[in-house]
C-alpha positions in Angstrom: 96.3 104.2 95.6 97.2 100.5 96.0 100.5 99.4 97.1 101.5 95.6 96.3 104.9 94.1 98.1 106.2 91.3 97.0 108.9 89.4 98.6 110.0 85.7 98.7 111.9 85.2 95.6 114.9 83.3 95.0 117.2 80.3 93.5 116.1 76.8 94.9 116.1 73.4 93.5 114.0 71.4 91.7 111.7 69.2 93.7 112.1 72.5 96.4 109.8 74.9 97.5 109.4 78.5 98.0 106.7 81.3 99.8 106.0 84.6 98.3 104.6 86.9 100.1 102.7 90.3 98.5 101.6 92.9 101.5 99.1 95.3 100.2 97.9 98.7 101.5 94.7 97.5 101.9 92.3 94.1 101.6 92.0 93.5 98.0 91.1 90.7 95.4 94.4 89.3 94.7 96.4 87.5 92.5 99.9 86.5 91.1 100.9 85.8 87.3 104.3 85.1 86.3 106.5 85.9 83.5 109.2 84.0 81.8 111.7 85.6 79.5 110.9 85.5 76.3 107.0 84.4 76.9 103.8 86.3 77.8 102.9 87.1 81.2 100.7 84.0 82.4 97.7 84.1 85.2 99.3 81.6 88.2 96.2 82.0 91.1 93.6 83.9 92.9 92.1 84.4 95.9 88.9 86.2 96.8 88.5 89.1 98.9 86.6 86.9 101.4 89.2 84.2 101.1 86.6 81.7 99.9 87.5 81.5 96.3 90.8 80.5 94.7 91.9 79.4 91.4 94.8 78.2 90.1 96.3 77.6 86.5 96.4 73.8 85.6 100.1 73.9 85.7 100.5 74.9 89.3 97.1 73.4 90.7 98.8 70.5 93.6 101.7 72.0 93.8 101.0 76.1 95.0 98.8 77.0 97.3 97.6 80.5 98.3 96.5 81.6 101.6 95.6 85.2 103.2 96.6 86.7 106.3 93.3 89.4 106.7 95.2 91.1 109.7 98.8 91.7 107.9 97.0 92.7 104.2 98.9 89.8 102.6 98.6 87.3 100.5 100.9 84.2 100.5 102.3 81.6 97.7 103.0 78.4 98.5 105.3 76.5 96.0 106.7 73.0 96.4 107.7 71.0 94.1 109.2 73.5 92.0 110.1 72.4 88.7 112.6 74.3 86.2 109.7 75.5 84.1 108.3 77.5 87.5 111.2 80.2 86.7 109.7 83.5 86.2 109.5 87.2 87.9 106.2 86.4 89.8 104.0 89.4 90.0 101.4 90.1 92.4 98.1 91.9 91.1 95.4 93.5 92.8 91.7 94.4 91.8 91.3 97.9 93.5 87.4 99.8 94.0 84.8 98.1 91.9 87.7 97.1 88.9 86.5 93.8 87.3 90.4 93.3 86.1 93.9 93.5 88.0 94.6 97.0 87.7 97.2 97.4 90.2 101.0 95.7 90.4 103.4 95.0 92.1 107.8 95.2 91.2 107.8 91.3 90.8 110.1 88.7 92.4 112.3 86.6 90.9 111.9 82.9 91.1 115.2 81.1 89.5 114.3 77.2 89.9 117.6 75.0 88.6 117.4 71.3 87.8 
């Protein structure tokens, strides 16, 4: 069964920046989506198992980056510039096996981002 972490949440202000980090059991496809109250829960970025692939959502793409630490099992979000429309609980997803979709998640952090 896969087990997602995620950590790094908090308030900051705008024009700040922020890490999450999500520590799986294992080495998985990965991603993180975000949710803002009231709205639908929106894809943020991806990375590969390999590491070789990522992809980000127009919104975020300059500002967030995503790495992979291969030896820990996690996966990290880089987030500067945050701007008040970045608030959310940021979830961290996980392909597991030979799943085509995110089928494992993790408790979400909450990013609070005031202007």
């Amino acid at each position: 069964q896969v087990q997602l972490v995620e950590s790094g949440g908090g308030l900051v202000q705008a024009g700040g920046s922020l890490r999450l980090s999500c520590a799986a059991s294992g080495r998985y496809t990965t991603g993180w989506f975000r949710q803002a109250p009231g709205k639908e829960r929106e894809f943020v970025a991806d990375i590969s198992l390999s590491g070789a692939r990522l992809s980000y959502a127009d919104s975020v793409k300059g500002r967030f980056t995503l790495s992979r630490d291969s030896r820990k099992n996690t996966v990290y979000l880089q987030m500067n510039s945050l701007k008040s429309e970045d608030t959310a609980v940021y979830y961290c997803a996980a392909k597991s096996g030979a799943s085509t979709a995110y089928d494992s998640w993790g408790q979400g952090t909450q990013v609070t981002v005031s202007s």
